[in-house]
N, C-alpha and C positions, 0 to 999 in steps of 0.2 A: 308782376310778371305777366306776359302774354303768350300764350301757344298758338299757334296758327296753323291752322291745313291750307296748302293753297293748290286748288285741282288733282287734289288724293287719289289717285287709282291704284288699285294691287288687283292684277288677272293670276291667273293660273291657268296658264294656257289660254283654250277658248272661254274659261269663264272665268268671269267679273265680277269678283268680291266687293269689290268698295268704288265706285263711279263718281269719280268729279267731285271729293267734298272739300269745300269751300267752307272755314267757320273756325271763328276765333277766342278762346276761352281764357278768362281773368280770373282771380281770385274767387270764389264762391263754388256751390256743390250743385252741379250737372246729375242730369237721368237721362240716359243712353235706352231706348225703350224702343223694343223691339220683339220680336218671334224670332224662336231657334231655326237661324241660319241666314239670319239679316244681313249679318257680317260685324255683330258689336266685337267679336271677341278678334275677330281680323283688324278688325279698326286700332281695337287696344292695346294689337301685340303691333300694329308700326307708329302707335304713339307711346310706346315703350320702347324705340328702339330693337324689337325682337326681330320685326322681318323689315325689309326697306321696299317701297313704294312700286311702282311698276313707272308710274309716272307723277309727277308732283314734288312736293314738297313739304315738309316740316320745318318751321320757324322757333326758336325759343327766343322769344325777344328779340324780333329779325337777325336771328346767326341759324344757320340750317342746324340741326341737332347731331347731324356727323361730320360737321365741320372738328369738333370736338365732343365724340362721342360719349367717352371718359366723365368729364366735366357735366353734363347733362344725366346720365344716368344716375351720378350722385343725389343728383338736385330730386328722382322720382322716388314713390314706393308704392308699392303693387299687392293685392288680396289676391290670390289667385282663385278659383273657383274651386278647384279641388281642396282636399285638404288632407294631403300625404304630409305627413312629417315623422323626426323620429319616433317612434312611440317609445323608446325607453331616454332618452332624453326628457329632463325637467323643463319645464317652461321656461323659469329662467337660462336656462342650459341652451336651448333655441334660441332664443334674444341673443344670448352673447354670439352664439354661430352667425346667427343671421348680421347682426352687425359686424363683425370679421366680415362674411363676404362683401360688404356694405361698404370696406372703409373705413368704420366709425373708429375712430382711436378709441384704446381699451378706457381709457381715465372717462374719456365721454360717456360712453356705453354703460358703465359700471354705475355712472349718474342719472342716465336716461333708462336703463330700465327700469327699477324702479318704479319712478315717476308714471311711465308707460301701465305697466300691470297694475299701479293704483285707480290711473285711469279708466281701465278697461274693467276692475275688479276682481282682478286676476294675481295679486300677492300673495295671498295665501295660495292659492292653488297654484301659484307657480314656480314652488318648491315641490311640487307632486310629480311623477311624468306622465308624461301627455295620453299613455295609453289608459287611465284611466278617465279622460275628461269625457265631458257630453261632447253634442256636435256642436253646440252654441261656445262652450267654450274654449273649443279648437279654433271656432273663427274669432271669437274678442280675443284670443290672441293672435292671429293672423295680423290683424288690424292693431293691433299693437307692434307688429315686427315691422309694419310698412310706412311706421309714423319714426321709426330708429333714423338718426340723423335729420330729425327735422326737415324732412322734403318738402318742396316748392310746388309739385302736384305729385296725388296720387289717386291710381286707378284701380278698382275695383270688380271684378267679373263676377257676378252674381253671389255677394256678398250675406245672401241670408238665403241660397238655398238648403233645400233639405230641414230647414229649421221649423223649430213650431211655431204658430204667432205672437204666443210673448218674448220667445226672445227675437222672433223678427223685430219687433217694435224695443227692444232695448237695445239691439244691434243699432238699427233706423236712428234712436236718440243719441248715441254713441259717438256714430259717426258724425254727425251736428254740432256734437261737442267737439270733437277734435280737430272740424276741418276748418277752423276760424284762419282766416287770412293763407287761405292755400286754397289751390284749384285741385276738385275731387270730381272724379268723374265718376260713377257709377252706372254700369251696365248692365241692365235685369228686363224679363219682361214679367216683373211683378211689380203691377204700378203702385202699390200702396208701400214699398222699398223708396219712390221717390218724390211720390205727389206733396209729402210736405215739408221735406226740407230742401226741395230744389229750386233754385233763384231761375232755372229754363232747363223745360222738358225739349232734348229732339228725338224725333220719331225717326226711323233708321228702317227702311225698307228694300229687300232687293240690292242692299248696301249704296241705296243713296238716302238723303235726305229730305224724307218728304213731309215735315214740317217740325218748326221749331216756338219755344214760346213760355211764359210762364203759364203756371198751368191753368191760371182764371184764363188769358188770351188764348190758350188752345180749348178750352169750353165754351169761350164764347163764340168762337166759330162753327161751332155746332148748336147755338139756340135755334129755336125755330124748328127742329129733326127728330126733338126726344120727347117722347110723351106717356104719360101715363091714365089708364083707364082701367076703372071697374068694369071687369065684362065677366059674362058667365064661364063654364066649362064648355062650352059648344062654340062659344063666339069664340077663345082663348083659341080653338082650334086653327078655326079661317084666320086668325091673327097671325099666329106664328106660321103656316103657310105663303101670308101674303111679304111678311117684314120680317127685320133682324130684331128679332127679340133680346132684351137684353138684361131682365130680370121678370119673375115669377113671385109673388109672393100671395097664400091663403089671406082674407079678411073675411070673416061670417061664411054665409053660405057662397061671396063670390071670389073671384080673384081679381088681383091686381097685376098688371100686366106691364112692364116696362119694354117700349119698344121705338123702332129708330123709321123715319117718313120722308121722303124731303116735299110730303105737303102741309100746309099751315091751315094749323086748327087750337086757336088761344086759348079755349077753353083747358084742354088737355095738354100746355105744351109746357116741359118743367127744366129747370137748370140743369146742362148736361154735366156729368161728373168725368174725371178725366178714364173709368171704365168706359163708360162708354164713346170715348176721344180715341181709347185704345181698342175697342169692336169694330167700331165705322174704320178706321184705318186696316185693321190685321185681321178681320173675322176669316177670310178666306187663307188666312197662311197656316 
């Protein structure tokens, strides 16, 4: 399967959510990275069919996506960023809702959840309802309702907010495992959500696209800019003054200073990380 934007704009009124995007997405798992109010979650609601374009186009396998609306909605499934559901509803009890609204025929459903809640680690807990779950496992079941019907892509809107870091990182491993041979998009501006299991990071600004890549090639575009240096508590000063600082850490009696140049100095210059890919682009947003 291929998804395609071709010259994407959605305004509202005098302002311009999403400007010209151009960019074509295959099977594998996308990072959408950006600052609140880029436009990831406008982007993701007219590649969900939710609002339609102002100008442009959507392709699913060059057939526009409202040529046959129907048809194509089937084919997605969506995390939403929130996480309202019933709370006196069991887990399993959601899954079968959510597949009813879905389409899934009940014999299917009755097959696939299951399989889903084992995936996710949510079997026994989803005979529980929901008002007692953590937040981590309101969302591994989210992500288990949006894999119902086996979809051909599905999108994600900040899929591990609010969460703590292990289960970000079991969320992160989760989703790796489930998105084999399907296009996942994930939209967060928490880079470690995508740096390592995304096949191309794009950077979403001002709701265009201002740069795309895996994420060794979006770092490498920044050697030569990041550098790190022992300096005192007095120097550290005139540093973070002069540059974009971009880490801090104590060693003995001095500090270590991570911080962004665009002049060349090889002694101090170190491999940039895709944080610092995401400072040099969005510090000021």
């Amino acid at each position: 399967m291929i998804l395609k934007c071709e010259n994407l704009k959605k305004s509202y009124g005098d302002f311009c959510a999403i400007r010209k995007i151009n960019y074509s997405f295959t099977p594998g798992v996308y990072g959408l990275l950006g600052p609140n109010g880029a436009g990831k979650s406008t982007w993701m609601k007219l590649l969900t069919a939710s609002l339609k374009p102002t100008k442009g186009q959507i392709l699913c396998d060059e057939m526009s996506i409202y040529d046959n609306i129907n048809e194509y909605v089937g084919k997605i499934g969506y995390v939403p960023q929130n996480q309202n559901m019933f709370p006196y509803f069991t887990g399993y009890k959601f899954m079968m809702y959510m597949a009813t609204l879905k389409g899934v025929k009940k014999e299917v459903a009755k097959k696939q959840i299951p399989e889903l809640l084992k995936c996710v680690n949510m079997e026994v807990m989803g005979k529980q309802k929901i008002k007692t779950y953590s937040g981590g496992m309101k969302q591994r079941l989210l992500i288990a309702q949006a894999f119902l019907g086996d979809p051909k892509v599905v999108f994600m809107d900040e899929p591990t907010a609010g969460l703590d870091p292990k289960e970000r990182i079991r969320i992160r491993n989760l989703i790796s495992e489930m998105a084999l041979g399907k296009i996942v998009l994930i939209a967060t501006h928490i880079v470690s959500d995508v740096e390592y299991i995304s096949k191309e990071i794009l950077l979403l600004k001002h709701g265009e696209i201002i740069g795309s890549g895996n994420p060794e090639s979006l770092e490498k575009e920044l050697y030569g800019i990041v550098y790190e240096k022992k300096v005192t508590v007095e120097q550290l000063k005139e540093i973070q003054d002069k540059y974009l600082v971009a880490g801090i850490r104590e060693e003995g009696n001095q500090v270590v200073v991570r911080y962004l140049d665009s002049k060349s100095d090889e002694e101090t210059t170190v491999w940039p990380t895709l944080d610092d890919v995401y400072l040099y682009h969005f510090y000021k947003e």
